[in-house]
C-alpha positions as CSV (number, residue, x, y, z in Angstrom):
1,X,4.4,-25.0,-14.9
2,X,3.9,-21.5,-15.0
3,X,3.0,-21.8,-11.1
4,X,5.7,-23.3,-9.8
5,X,8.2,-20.9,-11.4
6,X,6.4,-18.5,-9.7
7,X,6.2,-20.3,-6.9
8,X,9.9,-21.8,-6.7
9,X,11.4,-18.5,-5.2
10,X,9.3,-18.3,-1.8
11,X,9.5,-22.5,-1.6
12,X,13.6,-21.4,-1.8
13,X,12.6,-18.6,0.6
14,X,11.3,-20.7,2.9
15,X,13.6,-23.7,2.4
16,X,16.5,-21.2,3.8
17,X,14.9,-19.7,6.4
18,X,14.3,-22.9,8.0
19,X,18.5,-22.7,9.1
20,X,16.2,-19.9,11.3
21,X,13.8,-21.6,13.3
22,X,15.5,-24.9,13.9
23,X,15.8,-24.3,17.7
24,X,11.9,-24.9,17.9
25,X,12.2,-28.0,16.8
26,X,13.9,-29.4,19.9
27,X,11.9,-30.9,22.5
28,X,11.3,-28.2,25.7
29,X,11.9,-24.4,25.0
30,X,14.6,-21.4,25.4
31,X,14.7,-18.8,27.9
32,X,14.1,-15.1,27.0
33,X,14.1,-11.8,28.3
34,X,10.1,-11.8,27.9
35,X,9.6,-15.1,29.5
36,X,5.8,-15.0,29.3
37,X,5.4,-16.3,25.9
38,X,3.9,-19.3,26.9
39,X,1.5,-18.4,29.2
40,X,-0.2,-15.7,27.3
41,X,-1.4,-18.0,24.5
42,X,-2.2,-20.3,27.1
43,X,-4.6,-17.3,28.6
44,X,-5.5,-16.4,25.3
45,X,-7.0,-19.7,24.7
46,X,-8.7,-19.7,27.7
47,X,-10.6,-17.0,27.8
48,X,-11.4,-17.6,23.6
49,X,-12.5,-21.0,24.8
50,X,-14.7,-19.5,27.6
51,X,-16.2,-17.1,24.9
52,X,-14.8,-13.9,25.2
53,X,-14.1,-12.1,22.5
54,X,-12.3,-9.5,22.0
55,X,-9.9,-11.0,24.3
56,X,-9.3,-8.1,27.3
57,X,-8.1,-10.1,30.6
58,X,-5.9,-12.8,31.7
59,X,-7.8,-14.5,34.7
60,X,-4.3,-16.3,36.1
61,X,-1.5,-13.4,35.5
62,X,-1.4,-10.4,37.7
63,X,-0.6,-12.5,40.6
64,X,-3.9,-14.3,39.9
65,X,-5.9,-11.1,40.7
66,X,-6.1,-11.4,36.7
67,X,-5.0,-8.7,34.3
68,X,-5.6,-6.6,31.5
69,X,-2.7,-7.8,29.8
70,X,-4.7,-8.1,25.9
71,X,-6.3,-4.6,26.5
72,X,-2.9,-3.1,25.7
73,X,-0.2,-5.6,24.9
74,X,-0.1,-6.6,21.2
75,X,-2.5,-9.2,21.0
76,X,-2.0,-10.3,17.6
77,X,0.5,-13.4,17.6
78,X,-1.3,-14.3,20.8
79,X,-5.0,-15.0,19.1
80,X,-2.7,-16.6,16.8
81,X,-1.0,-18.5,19.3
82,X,-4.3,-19.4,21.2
83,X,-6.4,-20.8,18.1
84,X,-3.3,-23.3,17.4
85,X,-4.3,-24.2,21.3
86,X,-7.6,-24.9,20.6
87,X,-7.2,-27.2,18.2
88,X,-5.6,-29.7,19.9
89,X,-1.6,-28.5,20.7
90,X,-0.5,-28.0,24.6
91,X,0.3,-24.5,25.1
92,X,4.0,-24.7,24.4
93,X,3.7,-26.6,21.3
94,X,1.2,-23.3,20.3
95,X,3.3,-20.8,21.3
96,X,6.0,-22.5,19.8
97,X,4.4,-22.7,16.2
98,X,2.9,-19.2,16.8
99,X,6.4,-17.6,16.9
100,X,7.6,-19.8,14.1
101,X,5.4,-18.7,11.5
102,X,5.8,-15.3,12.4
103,X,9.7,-15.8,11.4
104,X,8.7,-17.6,8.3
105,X,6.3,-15.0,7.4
106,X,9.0,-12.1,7.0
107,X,10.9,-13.7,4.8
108,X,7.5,-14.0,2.3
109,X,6.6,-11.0,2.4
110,X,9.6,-9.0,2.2
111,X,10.2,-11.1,-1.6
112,X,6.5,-10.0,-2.5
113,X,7.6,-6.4,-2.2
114,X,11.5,-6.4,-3.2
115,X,10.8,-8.5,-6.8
116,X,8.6,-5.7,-8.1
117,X,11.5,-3.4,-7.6
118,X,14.3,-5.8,-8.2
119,X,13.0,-8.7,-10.0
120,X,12.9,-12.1,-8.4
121,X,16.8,-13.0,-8.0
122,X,17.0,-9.6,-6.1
123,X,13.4,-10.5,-4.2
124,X,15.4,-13.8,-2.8
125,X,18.4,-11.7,-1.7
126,X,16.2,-8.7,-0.3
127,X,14.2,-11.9,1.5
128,X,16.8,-13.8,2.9
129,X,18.7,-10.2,4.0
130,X,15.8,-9.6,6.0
131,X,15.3,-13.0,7.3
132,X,18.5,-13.3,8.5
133,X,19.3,-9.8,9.8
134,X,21.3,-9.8,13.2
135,X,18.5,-7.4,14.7
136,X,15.6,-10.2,13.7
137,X,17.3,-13.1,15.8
138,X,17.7,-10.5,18.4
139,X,14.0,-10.2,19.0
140,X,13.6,-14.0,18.4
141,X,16.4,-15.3,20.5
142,X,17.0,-13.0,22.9
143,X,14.4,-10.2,23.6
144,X,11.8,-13.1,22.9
145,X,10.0,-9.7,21.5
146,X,7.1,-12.3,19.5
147,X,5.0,-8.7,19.0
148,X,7.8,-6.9,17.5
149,X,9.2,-9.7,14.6
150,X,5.2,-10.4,14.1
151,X,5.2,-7.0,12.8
152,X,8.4,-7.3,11.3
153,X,6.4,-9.9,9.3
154,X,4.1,-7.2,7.7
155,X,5.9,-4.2,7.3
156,X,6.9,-5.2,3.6
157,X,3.5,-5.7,2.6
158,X,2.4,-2.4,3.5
159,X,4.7,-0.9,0.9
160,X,4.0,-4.0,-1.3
161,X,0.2,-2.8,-1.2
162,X,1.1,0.9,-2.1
163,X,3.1,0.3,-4.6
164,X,0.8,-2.2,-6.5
165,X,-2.0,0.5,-6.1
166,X,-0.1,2.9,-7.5
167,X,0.3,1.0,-10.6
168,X,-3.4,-0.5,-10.9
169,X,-6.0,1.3,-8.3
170,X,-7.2,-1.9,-7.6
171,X,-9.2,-2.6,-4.5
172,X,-7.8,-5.9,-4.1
173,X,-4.7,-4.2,-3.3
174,X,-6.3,-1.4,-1.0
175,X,-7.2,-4.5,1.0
176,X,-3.5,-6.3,1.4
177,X,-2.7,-2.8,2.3
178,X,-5.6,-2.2,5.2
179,X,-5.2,-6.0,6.4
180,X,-0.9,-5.7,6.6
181,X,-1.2,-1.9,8.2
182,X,-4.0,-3.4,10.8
183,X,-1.6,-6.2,11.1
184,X,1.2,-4.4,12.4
185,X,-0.8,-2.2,14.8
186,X,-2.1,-4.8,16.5
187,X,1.2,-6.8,16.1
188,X,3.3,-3.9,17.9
189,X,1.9,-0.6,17.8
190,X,5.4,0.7,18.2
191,X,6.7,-0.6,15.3
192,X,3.1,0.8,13.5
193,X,4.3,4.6,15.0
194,X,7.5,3.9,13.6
195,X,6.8,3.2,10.4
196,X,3.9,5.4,9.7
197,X,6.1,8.4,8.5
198,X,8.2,5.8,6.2
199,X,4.9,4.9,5.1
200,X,4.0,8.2,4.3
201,X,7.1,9.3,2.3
202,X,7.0,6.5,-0.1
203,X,3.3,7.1,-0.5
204,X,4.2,11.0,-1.2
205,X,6.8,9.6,-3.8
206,X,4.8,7.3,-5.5
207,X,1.7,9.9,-5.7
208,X,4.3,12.0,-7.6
209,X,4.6,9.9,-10.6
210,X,0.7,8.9,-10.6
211,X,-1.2,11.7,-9.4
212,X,-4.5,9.6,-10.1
213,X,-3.9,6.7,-8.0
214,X,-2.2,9.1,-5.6
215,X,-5.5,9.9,-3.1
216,X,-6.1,6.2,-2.8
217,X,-2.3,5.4,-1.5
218,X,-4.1,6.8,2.2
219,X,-7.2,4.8,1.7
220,X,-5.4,1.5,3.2
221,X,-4.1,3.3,5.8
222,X,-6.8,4.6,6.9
223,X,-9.4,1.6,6.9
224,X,-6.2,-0.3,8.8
225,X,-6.2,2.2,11.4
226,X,-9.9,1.7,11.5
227,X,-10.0,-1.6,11.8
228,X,-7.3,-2.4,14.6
229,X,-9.4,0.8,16.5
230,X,-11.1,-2.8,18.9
231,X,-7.4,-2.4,20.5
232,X,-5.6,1.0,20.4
233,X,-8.6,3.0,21.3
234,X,-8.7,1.4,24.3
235,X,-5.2,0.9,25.0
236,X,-4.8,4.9,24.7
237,X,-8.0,6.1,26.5
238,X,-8.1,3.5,29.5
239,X,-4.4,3.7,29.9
240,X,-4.8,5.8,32.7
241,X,-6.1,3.2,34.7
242,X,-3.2,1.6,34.8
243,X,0.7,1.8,35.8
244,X,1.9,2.1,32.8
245,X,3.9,5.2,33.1
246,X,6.2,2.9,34.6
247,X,7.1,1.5,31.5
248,X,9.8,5.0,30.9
249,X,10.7,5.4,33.6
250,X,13.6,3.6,35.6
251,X,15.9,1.6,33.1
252,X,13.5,2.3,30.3
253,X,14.4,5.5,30.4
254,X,15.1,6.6,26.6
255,X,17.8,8.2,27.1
256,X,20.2,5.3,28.7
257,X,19.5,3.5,25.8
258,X,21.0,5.0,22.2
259,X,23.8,3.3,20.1
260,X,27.2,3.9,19.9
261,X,28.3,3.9,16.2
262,X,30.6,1.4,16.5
263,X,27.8,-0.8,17.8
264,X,26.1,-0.7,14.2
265,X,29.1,-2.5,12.8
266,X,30.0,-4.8,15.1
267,X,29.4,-5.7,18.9
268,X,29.8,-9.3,21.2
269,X,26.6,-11.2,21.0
270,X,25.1,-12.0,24.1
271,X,21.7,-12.4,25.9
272,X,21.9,-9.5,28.7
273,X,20.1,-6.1,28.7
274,X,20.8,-2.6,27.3
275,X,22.8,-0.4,29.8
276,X,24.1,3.6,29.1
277,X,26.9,4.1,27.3
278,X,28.9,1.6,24.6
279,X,29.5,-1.7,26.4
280,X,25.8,-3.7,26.5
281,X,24.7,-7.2,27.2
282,X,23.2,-7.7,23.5
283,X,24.1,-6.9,20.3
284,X,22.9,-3.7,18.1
285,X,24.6,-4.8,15.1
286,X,22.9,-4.2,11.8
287,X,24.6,-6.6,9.7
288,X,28.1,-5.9,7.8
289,X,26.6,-7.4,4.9
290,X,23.8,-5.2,4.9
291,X,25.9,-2.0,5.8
292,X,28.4,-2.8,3.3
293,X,25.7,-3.3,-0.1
294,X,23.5,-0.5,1.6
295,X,26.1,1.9,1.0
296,X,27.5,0.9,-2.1
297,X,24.7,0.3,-3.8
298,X,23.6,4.1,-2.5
299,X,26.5,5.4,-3.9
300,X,26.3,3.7,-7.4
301,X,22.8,4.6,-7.9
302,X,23.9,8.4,-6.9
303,X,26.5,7.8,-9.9
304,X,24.2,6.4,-12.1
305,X,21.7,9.1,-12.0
306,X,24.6,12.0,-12.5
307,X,25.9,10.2,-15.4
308,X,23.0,8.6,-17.1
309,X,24.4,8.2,-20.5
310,X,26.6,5.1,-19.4
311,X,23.8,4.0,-17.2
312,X,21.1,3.8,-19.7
313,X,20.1,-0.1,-18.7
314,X,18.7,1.0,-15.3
315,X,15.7,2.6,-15.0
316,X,15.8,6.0,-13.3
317,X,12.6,5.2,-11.1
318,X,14.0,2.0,-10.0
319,X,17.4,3.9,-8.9
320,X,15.5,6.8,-7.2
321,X,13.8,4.0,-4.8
322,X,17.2,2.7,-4.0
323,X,17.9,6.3,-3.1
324,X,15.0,6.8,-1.2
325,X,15.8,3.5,0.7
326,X,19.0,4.5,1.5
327,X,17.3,8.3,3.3
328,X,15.1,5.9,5.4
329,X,17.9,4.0,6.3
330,X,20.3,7.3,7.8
331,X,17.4,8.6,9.2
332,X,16.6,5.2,11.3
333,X,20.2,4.8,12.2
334,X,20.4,8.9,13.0
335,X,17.6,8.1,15.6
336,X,19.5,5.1,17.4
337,X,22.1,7.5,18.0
338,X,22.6,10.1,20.8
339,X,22.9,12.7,18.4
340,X,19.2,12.6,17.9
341,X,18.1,13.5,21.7
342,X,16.9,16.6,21.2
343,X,13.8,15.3,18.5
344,X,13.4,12.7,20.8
345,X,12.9,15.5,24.0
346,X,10.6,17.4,21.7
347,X,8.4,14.8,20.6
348,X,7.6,13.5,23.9
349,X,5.6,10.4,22.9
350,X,8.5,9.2,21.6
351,X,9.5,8.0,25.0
352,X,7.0,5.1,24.8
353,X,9.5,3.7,22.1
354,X,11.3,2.8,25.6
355,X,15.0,2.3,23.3
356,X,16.2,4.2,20.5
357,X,17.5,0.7,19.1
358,X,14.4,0.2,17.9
359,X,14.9,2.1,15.4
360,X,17.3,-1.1,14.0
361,X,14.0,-2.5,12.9
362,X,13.3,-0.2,9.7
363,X,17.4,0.2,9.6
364,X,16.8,-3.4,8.9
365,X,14.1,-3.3,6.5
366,X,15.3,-0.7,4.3
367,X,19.1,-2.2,4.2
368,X,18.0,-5.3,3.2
369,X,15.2,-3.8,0.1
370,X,18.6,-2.3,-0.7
371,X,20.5,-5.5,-1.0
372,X,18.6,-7.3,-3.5
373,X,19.4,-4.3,-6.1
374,X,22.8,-6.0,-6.4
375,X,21.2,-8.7,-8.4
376,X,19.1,-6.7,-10.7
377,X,22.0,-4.7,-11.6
378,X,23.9,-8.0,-12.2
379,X,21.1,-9.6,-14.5
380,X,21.2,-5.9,-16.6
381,X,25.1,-6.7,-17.5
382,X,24.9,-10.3,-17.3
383,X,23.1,-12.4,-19.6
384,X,23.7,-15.7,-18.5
385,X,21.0,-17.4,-16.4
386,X,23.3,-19.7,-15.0
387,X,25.8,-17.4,-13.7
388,X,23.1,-15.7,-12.0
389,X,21.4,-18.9,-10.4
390,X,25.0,-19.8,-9.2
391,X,25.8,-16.3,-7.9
392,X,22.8,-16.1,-5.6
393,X,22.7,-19.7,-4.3
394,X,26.6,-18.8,-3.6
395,X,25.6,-15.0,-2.0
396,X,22.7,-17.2,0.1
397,X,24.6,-19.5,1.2
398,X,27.5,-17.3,2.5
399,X,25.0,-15.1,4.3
400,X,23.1,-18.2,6.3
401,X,26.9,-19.8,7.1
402,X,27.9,-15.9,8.8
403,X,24.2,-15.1,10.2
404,X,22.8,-18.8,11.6
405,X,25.1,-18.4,14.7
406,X,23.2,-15.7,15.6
407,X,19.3,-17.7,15.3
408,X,19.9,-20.2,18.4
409,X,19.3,-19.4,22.1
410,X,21.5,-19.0,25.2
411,X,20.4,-22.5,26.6
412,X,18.0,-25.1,26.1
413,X,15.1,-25.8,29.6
414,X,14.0,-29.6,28.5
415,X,10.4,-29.2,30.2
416,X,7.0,-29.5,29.0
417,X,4.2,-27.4,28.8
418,X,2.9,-27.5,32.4
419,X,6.1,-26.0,33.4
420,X,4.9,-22.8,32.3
421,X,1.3,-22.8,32.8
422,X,1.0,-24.4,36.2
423,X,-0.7,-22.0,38.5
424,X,2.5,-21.6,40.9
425,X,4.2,-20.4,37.3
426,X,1.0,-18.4,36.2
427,X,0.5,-16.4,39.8
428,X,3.8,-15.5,41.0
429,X,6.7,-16.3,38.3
430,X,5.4,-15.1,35.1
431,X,3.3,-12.3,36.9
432,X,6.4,-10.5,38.2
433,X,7.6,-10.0,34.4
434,X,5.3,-8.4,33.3
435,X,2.8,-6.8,35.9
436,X,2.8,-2.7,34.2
437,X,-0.9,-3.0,33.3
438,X,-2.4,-3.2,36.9
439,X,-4.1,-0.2,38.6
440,X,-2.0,2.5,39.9
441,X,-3.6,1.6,43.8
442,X,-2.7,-2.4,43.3
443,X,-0.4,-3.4,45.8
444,X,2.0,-6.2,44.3
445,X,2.4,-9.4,46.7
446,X,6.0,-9.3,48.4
447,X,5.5,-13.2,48.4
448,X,3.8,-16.1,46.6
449,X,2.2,-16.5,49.9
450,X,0.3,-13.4,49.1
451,X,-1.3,-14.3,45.5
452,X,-4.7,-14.2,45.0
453,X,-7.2,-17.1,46.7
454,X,-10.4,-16.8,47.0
455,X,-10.6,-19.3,50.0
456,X,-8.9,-16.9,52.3
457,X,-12.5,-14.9,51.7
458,X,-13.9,-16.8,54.3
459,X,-14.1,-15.1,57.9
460,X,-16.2,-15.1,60.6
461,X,-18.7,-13.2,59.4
462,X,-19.2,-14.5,55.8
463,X,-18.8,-18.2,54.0
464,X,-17.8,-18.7,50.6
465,X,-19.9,-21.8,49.8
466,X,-19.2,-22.0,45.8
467,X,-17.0,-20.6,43.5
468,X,-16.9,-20.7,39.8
469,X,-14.1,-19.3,37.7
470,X,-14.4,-17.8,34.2
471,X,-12.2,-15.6,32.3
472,X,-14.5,-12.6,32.0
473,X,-17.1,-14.5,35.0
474,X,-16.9,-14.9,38.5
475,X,-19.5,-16.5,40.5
476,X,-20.1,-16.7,44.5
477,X,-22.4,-18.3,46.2
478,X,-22.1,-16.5,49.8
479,X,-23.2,-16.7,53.1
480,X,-23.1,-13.5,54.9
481,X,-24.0,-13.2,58.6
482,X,-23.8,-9.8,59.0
483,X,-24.0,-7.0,56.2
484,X,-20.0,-6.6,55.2
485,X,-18.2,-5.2,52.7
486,X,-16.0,-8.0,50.9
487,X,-12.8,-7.2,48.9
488,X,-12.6,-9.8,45.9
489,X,-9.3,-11.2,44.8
490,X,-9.9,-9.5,41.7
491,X,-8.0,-6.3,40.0
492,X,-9.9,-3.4,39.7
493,X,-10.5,-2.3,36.1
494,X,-13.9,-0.2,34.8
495,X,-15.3,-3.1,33.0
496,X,-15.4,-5.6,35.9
497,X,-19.5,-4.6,36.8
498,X,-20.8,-6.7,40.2
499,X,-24.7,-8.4,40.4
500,X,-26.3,-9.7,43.6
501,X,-29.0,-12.0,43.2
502,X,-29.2,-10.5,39.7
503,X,-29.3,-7.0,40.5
504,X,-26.5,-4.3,40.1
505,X,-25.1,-2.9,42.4
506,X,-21.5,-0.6,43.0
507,X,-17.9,-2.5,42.1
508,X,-15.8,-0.1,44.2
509,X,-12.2,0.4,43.6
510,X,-10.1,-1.0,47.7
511,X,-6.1,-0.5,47.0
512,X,-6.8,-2.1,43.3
513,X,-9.1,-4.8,43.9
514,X,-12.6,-4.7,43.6
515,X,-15.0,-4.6,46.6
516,X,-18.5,-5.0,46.8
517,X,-21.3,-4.2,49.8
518,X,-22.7,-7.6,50.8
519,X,-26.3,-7.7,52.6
520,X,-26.4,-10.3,55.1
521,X,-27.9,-13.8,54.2
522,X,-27.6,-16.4,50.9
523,X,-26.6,-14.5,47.7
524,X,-24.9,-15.2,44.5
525,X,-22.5,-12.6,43.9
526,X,-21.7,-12.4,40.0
527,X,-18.5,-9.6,38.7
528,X,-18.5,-9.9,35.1
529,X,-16.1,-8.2,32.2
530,X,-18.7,-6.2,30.6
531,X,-17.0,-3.8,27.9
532,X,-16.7,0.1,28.4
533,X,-18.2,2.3,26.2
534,X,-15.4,3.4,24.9
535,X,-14.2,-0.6,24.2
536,X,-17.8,-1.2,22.7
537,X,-17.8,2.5,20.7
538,X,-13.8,0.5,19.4
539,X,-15.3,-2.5,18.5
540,X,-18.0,-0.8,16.3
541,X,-15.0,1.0,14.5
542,X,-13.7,-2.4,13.8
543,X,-16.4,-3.8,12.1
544,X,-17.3,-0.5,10.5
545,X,-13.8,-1.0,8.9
546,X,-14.4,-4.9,8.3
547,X,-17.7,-4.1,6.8
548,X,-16.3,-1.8,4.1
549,X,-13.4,-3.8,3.5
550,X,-16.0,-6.5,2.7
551,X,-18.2,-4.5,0.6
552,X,-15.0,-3.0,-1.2
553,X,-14.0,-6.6,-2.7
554,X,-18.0,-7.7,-3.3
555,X,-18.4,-4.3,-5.4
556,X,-14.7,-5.3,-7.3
557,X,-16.1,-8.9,-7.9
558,X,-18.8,-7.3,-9.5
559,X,-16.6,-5.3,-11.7
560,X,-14.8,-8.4,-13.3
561,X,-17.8,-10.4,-13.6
């Protein structure tokens, strides 16, 4: 019995939510601004399935020259995304699942970390705040930003994780915390620079009323940072490589994108871009709801602490979270807006955030671990269980009738998997999305005509007899009549590494695609993905930080048995 009470809240969490997600359960998909949803967990699971691991290429995107698209991009939701694949689900039903449980997930989590403030009335109002914040179906429905509302999923239990360890110390805790953090850097690791100094201030408040749990507060962060080091390491350090500068550059420049004020309140919702100045294509709203209680509630708890003596009911480290809360929501909102240019001019890497809107995210977050303090102020003045169980289903219920016209998408495309993963779709569509990540020297195909095909290698003076096509191997059997040099429909990148007949030799970098010196007569020609150091030196890192994650919980087993 005791379990299901305990349990009722999320199962109401979750039973709301649904109003969410129910787009996905119509037959076909939606469009999106990142249109490539599809096809990278149906990459993913290929090259998982052809045993590579870390994931680092795409073999079909990049025009078919393949890609490091998983080297720098988020990969989290997509290993996700591609283990549903391999189970037995098409790539659409995957990706389609993926993105749904990383809705469902937020909702969860956010209720873990608001009850222990709030109690669990004002966990289910916190929850369903954040669930249903305009900004959330913005990344699902519009943006189709899957890393982003992934690691919108585990923000809440980073604090969650902090907070419990300032209370017990426990390991158990130290883990949640490492696992979440590592979560979201891998997630989005735009959203993990983002929240980092958040992170840090409510760790600096909490060590403040336990100095002895205080040192520990950085542990999680630390083995997190450690253990997602398999991807950003090499997503800094090998970034050069690639043509990612372009990402702030053009209409991602920063400073076309900031927020108008008015914008925060209320703006048209529709599925275009972010332009300069106040009129946009989307919505930047952060919820009048969540304005309206985030403010109120900031100004009664400023009340309550002035005047304590007809406040005595509410705890006074309860009320200093809301205020604390209520700093990390200006500040978030202060950055969306063009008053904040200059920090973001100083700070240079700031530019990578691409849009000062992002900033709606932890806006978000902290409005909505504001709103659920309503209810625990309400249960300290009202006494009657019943009035309380009616007041939230009522307060739910209101919010899902204003917010679910916001969770559906522009239009419906009644296809089926194939149309997003055949190799017309994979080559030349999908690949002109999203193509950042190539070399610098990589020419881009004007034409689908010009996509990569490994039959066009033929020439007079050497035959392709056999070719045989592997995410991270590529095998040729060639005839060469004459000693040539042969350009491979392959992007260049360090870790491609080129055998003939089983012996090494150069894998030169010709206007972004690899070439190779071929000596005349029969070879087999093998280019396999072979890890950098500096990948390699990341994965060790990982499992350095897996490995004392693991040891950690053994050593608190021990403890308790």
């Amino acid at each position: 019995m005791k379990i299901i009470k305990s349990l009722l809240p999320i199962a109401l969490i979750l039973l709301f939510s649904a109003f969410t997600i129910l787009p996905f359960l119509q037959s076909g998909f939606f469009p999106m601004h990142d249109d490539t949803q599809v096809a990278r967990v149906f990459e993913m699971a290929k090259g998982l399935t052809s045993g590579m691991f870390p994931v680092r290429w795409s073999m079909d995107l990049g025009y078919g020259f393949g890609y490091p698209i998983f080297n720098f991009y988020d990969p989290l939701p997509y290993y996700i995304g591609g283990l549903i694949e391999m189970i037995g689900l098409n790539a659409l039903l995957a990706t389609k699942l993926m993105m749904v449980i990383g809705v469902m997930l937020s909702g969860v989590s956010m209720y873990l970390f608001a009850k222990e403030f709030w109690g669990k009335s004002g966990g289910v109002v916190s929850a369903l705040f954040y669930t249903f914040a305009p900004y959330h179906a913005l990344d699902i429905y519009v943006r189709g930003d899957v890393a982003e509302f992934w690691a919108f999923a585990f923000i809440p239990l980073i604090f969650y994780s902090l907070l419990k360890i300032h209370k017990s110390g426990e390991f158990n805790f130290i883990a949640i915390g490492a696992l979440a953090y590592a979560a979201v850097i891998i997630s989005h690791n735009l959203t993990a620079l983002m929240i980092t100094p958040f992170v840090l201030g409510f760790s600096l408040l909490l060590a403040f009323g336990n100095r002895k749990t205080g040192k520990k507060l950085l542990i999680p962060l630390f083995l997190g940072f450690v253990i997602s080091a398999f991807y950003w390491l090499p997503a800094v350090l090998e970034m050069s490589y690639t043509n990612v500068s372009s990402l702030i550059t053009g209409g991602s420049n920063f400073r076309d994108h900031f927020v108008c004020i008015n914008q925060l309140w209320t703006s048209p919702w529709g599925y275009g871009g972010s332009t300069k100045g106040c009129v946009d294509g989307l919505s930047f709203m952060v919820g009048k709801y969540h304005l309206v209680l985030a403010l109120s509630l900031f100004v009664f708890a400023a009340i309550a602490l002035v005047f304590r003596k007809y406040f005595t009911r509410l705890s006074v480290d309860k009320l200093v979270i809301l205020i604390f809360a209520f700093v990390g929501f200006l500040i978030s909102i202060f950055f969306t807006l063009q008053i904040s240019q200059p920090i973001w001019e100083l700070v240079r890497p700031m530019a990578f955030f691409q849009y000062p809107w992002r900033f709606l995210l932890t806006a978000v977050f902290f409005a909505s671990l504001i709103s659920g303090a309503a209810f625990w102020i309400l249960e300290k003045y009202i006494k009657k269980n019943v009035v309380i169980i009616l007041l939230l289903i009522i307060s739910s219920c209101l919010l899902i009738l204003v917010s679910q016209k916001f969770f559906i998408p522009k239009n419906y495309l009644y296809v089926n998997s194939d149309y997003y993963t055949n190799t017309k779709m994979l080559n030349w569509t999908t690949s002109k999305i999203s193509d950042e990540y190539l070399s610098k020297n990589f020419k881009r195909p004007q034409s689908e005509n010009n996509v990569a095909n490994f039959s066009k290698l033929n020439s007079r003076s050497i035959t392709i007899t056999n070719v045989s096509l592997k995410t991270q191997i590529i095998t040729l059997d060639i005839n060469a009549f004459s000693a040539t040099s042969l350009t491979i429909p392959l992007a260049y990148f360090p870790a491609w590494q080129a055998e003939i007949d089983g012996k090494r030799v150069p894998a030169a970098d010709n206007a972004g695609q690899v070439r190779v010196n071929i000596p005349q007569g029969q070879h087999q020609l093998k280019l396999e993905f072979k890890q950098t150091s500096i990948e390699l030196f990341a994965d060790f890192l990982s499992l350095a930080g897996i490995l004392a994650l693991f040891l950690g919980i053994i050593q608190l087993k021990k403890k308790y048995e």
